[in-house]
C-alpha positions as CSV (number, residue, x, y, z in Angstrom):
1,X,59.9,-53.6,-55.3
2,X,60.2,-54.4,-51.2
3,X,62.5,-57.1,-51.9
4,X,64.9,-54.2,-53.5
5,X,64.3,-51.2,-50.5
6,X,65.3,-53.7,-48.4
7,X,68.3,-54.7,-50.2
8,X,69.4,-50.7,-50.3
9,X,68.4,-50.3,-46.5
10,X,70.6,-52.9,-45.7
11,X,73.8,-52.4,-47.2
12,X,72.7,-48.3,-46.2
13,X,75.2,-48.6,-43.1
14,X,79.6,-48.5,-43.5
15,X,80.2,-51.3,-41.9
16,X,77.4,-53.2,-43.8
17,X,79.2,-52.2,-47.2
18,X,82.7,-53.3,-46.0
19,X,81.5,-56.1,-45.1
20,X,80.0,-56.4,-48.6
21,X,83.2,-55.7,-50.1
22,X,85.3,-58.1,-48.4
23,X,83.0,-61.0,-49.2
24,X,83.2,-60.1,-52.6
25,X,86.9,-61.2,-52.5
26,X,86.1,-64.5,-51.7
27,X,84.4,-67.4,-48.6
28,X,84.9,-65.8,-44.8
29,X,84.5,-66.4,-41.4
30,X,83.0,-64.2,-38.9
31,X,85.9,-64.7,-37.1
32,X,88.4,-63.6,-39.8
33,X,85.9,-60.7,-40.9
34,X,85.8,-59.7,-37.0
35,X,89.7,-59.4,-37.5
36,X,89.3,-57.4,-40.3
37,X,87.4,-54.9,-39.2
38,X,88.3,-54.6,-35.7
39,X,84.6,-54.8,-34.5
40,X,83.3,-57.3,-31.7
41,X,81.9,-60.2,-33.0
42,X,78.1,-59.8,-31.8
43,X,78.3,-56.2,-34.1
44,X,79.7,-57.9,-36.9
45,X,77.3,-60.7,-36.7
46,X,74.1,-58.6,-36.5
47,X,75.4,-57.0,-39.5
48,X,75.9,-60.2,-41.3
49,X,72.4,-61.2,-40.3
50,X,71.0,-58.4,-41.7
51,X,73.0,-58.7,-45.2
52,X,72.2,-62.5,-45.5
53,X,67.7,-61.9,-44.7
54,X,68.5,-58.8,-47.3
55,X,69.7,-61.2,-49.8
56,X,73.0,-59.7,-50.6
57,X,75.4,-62.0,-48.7
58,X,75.3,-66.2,-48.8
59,X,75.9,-68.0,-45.6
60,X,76.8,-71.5,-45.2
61,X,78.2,-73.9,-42.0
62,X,81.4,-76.1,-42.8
63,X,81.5,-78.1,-39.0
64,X,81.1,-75.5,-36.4
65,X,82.0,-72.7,-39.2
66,X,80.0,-70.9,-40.8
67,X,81.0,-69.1,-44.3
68,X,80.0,-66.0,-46.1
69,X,80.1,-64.9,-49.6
70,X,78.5,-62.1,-51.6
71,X,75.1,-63.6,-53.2
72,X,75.8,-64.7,-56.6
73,X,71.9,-66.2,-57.5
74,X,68.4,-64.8,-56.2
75,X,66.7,-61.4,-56.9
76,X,69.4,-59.6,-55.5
77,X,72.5,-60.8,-56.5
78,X,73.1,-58.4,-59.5
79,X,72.5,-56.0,-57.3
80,X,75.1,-57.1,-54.7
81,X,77.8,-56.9,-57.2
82,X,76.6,-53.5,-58.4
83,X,77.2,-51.7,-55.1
84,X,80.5,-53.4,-54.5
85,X,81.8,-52.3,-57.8
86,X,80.5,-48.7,-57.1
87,X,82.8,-48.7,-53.8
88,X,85.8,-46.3,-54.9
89,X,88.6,-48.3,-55.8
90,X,90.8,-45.4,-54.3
91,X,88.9,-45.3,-50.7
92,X,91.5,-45.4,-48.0
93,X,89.2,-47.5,-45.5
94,X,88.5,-50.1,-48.3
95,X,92.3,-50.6,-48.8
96,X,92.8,-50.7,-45.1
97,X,90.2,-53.7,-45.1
98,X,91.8,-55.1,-48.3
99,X,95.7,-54.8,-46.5
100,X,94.5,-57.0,-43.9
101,X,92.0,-59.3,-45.8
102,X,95.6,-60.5,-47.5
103,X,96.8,-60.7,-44.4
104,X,94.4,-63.4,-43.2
105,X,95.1,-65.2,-46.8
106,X,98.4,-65.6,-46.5
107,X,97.7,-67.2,-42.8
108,X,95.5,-69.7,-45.1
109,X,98.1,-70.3,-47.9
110,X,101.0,-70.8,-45.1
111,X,98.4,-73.7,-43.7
112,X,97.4,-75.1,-46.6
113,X,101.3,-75.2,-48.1
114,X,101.7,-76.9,-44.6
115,X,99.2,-79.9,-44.7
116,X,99.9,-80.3,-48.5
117,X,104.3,-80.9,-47.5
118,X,102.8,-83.3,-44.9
119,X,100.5,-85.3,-47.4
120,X,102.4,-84.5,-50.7
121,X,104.9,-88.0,-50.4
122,X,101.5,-90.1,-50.6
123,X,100.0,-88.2,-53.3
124,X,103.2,-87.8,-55.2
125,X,103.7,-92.2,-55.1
126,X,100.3,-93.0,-56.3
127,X,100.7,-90.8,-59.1
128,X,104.4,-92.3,-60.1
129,X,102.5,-95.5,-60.5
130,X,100.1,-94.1,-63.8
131,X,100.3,-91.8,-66.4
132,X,101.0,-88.3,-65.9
133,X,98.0,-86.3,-64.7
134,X,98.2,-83.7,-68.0
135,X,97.3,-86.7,-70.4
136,X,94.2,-87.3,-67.5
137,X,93.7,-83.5,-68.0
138,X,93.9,-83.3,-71.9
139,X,91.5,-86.5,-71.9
140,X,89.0,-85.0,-70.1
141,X,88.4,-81.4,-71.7
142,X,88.1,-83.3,-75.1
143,X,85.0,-84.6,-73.1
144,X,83.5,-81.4,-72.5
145,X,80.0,-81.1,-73.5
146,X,79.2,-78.9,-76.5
147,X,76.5,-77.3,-75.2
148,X,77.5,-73.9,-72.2
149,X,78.2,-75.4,-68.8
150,X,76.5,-73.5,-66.3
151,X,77.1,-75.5,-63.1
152,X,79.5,-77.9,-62.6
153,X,80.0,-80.4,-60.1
154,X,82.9,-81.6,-58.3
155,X,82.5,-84.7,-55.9
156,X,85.5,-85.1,-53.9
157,X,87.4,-81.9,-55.0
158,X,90.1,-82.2,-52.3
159,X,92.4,-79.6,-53.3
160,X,89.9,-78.4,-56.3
161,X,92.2,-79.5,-59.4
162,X,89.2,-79.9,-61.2
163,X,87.6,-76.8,-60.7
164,X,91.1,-75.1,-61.9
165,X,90.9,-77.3,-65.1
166,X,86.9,-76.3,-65.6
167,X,86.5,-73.5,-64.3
168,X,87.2,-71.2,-67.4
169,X,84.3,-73.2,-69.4
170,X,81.8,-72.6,-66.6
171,X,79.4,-70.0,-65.4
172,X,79.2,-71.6,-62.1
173,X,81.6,-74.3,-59.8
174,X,81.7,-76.2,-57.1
175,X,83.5,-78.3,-55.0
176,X,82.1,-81.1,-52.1
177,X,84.5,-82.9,-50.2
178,X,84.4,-84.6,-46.6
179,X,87.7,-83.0,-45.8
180,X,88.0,-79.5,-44.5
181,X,91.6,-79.3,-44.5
182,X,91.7,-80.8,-48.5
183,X,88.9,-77.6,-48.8
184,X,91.6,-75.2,-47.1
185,X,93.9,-76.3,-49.6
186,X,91.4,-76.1,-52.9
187,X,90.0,-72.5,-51.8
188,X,94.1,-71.2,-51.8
189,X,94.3,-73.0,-55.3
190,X,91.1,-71.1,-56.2
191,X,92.3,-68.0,-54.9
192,X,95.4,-68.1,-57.0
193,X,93.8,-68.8,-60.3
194,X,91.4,-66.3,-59.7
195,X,88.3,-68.2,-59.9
196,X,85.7,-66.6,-57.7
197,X,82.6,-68.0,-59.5
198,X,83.9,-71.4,-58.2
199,X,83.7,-72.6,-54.6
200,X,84.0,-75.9,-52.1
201,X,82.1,-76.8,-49.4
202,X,81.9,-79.5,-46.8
203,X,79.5,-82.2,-47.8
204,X,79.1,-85.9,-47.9
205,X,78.7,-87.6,-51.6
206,X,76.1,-89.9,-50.4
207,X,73.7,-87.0,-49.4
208,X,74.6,-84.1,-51.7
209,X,73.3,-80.1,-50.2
210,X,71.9,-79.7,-53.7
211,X,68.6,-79.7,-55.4
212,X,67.5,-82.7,-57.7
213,X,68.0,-82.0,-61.3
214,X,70.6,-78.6,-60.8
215,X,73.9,-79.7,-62.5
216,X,74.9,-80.0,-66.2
217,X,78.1,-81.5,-65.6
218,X,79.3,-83.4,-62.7
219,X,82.8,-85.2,-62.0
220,X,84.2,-88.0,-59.8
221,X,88.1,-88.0,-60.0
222,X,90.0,-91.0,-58.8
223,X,87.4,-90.6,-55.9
224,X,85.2,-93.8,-56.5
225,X,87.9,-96.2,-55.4
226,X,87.7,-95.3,-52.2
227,X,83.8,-95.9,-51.4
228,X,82.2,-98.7,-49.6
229,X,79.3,-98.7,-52.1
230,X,80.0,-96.4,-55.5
231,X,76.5,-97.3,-56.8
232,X,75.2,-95.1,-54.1
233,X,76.9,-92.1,-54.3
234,X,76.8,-92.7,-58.6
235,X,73.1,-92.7,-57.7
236,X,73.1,-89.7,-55.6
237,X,75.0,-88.0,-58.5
238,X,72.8,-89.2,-61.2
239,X,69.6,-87.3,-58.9
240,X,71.3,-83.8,-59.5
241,X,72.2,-84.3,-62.8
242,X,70.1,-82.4,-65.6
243,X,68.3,-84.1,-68.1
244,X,70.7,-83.7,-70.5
245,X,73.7,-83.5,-68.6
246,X,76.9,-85.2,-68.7
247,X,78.8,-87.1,-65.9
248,X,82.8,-87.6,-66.0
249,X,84.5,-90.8,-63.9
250,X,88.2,-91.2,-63.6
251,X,89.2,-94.2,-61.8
252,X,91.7,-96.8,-61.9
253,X,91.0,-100.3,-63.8
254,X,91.0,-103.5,-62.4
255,X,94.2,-104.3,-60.8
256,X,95.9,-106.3,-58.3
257,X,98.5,-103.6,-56.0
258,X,96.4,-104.9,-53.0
259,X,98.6,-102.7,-50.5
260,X,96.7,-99.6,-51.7
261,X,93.6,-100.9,-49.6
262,X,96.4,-100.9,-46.3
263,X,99.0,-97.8,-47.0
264,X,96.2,-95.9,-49.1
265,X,92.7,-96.4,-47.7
266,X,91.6,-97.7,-51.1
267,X,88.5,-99.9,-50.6
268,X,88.4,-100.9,-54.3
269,X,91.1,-102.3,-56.6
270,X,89.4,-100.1,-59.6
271,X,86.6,-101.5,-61.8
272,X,86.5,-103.2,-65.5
273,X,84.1,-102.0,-68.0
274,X,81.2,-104.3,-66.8
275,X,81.4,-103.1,-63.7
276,X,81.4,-99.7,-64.0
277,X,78.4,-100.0,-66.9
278,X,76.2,-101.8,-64.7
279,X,76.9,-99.6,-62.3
280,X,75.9,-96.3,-64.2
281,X,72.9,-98.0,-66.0
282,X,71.6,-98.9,-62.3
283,X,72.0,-95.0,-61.8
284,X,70.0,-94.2,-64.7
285,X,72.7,-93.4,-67.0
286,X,74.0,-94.2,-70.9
287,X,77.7,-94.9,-70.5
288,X,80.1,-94.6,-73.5
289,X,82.8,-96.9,-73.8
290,X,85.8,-95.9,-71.4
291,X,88.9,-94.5,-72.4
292,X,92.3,-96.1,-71.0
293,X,95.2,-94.1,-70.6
294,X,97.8,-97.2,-70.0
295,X,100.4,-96.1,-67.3
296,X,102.8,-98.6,-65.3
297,X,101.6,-100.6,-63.9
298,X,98.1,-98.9,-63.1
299,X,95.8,-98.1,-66.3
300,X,93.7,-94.7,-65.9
301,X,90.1,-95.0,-67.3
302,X,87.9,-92.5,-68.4
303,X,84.2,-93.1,-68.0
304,X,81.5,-90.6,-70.1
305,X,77.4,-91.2,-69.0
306,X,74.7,-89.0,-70.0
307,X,71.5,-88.6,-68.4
308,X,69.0,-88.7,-70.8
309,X,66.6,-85.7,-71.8
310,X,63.1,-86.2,-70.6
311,X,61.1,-87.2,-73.4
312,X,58.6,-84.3,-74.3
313,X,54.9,-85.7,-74.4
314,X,53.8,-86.2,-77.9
315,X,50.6,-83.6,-78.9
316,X,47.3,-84.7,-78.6
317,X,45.9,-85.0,-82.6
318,X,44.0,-82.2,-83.4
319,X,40.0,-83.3,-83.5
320,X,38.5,-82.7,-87.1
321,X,36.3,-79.7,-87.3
322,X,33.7,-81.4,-89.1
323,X,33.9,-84.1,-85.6
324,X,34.0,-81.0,-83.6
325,X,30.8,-79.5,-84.7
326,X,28.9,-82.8,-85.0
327,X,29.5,-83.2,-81.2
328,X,28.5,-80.1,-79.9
329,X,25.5,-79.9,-82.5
């Protein structure tokens, strides 16, 4: 019962529950909360503290940033969300907070819209050169597990297309990537299509901020091709992966455009089926034959591995009573 008096103690202050209610509407920074609110940022950052030991808010660092979000798992979470949803919809300081909240999220979409016009010619000639990205799309929620997804795994969201596509079959996504300004662009794509039970973060493939054993489905979209070693990071994958759970590769087959490697940073020319199989058995995982989705002149493959269910430990036989009582006679 502490755990919960604290939680009510904590959000027991205003600026506590606008604070509660603003990070209900998605990932922010002290800074743009400070903003919000018009409060210095020491005040606003005691309060934070506070909400984040109480269990009610999630904090997390992104470089020198440091994000927060209303708690979605842990004792209090349910809790979290029921206080914020008993916050009058009609209270005039809440839609003060709310009027400038979209003020700061329109400051993100204008820099996201403006990093994507500056990258978009790159992105936009790769993709000329396979088939279109819907037939990629429609491929890969015929691979959906049958079982309910509860946390899904992007690696290498950049601007979270994947999570878009998922996210209505999951109870839980996220997003890594290396590159905060492809995460600026993924959380205004996540904004839009309303997904708040997805979210990216900074993080390297290689060393994954997860526990082992925490994902049922995880996904590596044309993002293998450019690693120096993809065994690693499959591996890496393959340690948060349920037993059970299913792991989706796009990637490029074997080809020969060698000026990717100078004018793209690709470090790989795709793989062939070998390759990729040995690779996933080496990661502890059953791959299924790929799928090939021809374009011109680059072929799109689709790779499906399962990591298989722990075995469960077969039952002792039962000792005969007659055995039973001869021994303890």
């Amino acid at each position: 019962m502490d755990f919960l008096l604290n939680a009510l103690k904590a959000a027991a202050e205003p600026t506590r529950l606008r604070l509660l209610s603003l990070c209900a509407h998605g990932e922010l920074t002290v800074t743009e909360l400070t903003q919000i609110l018009g409060q210095s940022q020491p005040r606003v950052s005691r309060h934070l503290k506070l909400l984040c030991e109480a269990g009610l808010l999630e904090r997390f660092r992104e470089g020198i940033w440091a994000y927060y979000q209303l708690a979605e798992r842990g004792a209090v979470a349910e809790l979290a969300r029921t206080l914020v949803d008993a916050i009058p919809a009609d209270d005039d300081g809440l839609a003060l907070d709310l009027e400038r909240l979209e003020i700061i999220k329109q400051g993100r979409r204008a820099q996201a819209a403006q990093y994507f016009s500056e990258n978009a010619a790159r992105w936009h000639e790769i993709r000329s050169l396979h088939v279109p990205e819907r037939d990629v799309e429609q491929a890969l929620l015929s691979l959906l597990p049958t079982t309910p997804i509860t946390d899904l795994l992007d690696i290498g969201t950049g601007t979270g297309r994947m999570l878009e596509l998922f996210g209505p079959h999951v109870t839980h996504g996220l997003g890594i990537d290396s590159s905060r300004e492809m995460l600026a662009v993924a959380r205004v794509n996540l904004e839009r299509a309303g997904l708040r039970h997805c979210q990216v973060r900074l993080g390297d493939m290689y060393q994954l901020p997860l526990p082992g054993q925490s994902q049922d489905l995880i996904l590596f979209h044309q993002v293998l091709h450019f690693t120096e070693t993809p065994g690693e990071a499959l591996a890496e994958a393959a340690r948060v992966l349920r037993p059970g759970g299913t792991l989706l590769v796009v990637d490029f087959a074997r080809h020969a455009l060698d000026y990717l490697r100078d004018q793209h940073a690709h470090r790989r020319l795709g793989f062939n089926e070998a390759e990729m199989a040995g690779l996933l058995a080496r990661a502890g995982m059953a791959a299924e034959p790929a799928i090939h989705l021809p374009g011109d002149p680059l072929t799109v493959c689709i790779w499906r591995a399962r990591r298989e269910p722990v075995a469960a430990l077969p039952s002792p036989d039962p000792v005969p009573q007659a055995a039973l009582s001869g021994a303890l006679s």
